[in-house]
N, C-alpha and C positions, 0 to 999 in steps of 0.2 A: 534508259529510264531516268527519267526526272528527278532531283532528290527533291520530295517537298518539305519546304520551310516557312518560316512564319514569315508573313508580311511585315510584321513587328520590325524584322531587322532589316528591313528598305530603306531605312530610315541612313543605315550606312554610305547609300548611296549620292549621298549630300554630304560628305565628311570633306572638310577643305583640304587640304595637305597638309600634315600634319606630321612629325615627328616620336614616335614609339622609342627608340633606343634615342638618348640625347647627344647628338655627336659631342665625344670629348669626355665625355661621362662615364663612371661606372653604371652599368643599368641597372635602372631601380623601376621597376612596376610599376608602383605609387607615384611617379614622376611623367609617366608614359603620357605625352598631351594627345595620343589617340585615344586612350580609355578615359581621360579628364572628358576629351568633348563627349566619346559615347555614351559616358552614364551621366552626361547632363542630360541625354534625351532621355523624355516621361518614355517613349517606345520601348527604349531596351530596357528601363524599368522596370516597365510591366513586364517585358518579356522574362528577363531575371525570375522577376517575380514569382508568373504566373509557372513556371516548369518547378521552383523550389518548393513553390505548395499543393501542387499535384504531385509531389515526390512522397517519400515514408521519410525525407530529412527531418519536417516538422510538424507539429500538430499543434491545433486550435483546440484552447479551452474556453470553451462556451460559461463558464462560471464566471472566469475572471475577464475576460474578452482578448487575452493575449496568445500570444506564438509563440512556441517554444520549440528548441531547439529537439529532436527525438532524441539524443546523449546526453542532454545537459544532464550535468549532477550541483545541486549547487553544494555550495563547501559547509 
């Protein structure tokens, strides 16, 4: 059986060669030039996107027109 996935992330499949762990480096995430090029693409944007707000992580207030986090507490 097939796992199905969003088309959204096909977009992977044009990814140049790119480096994740920077040889010589402590790894650092924030640094990884695979995830720099992936979320310069709008696809996994939206894709990101569209799974975090069909989650209960956030909700839309229709009053103020923003997102919010479901635990935010503010201080």
């Amino acid at each position: 059986m097939k796992k199905c996935r969003s088309k959204k992330l096909m977009v992977a499949r044009n990814m140049p060669p790119l480096y994740h762990r920077i040889p010589g480096q402590t790894f650092d995430i924030t640094q990884s030039d695979v995830l720099k090029w992936l979320t310069s693409q709008p696809e996994i944007l939206n894709y990101i996107w569209d799974n975090i707000k069909n989650s209960d992580d956030v909700y839309y207030d229709a009053a103020t027109g923003k997102w919010c986090g479901a635990d935010y507490e503010e201080d």
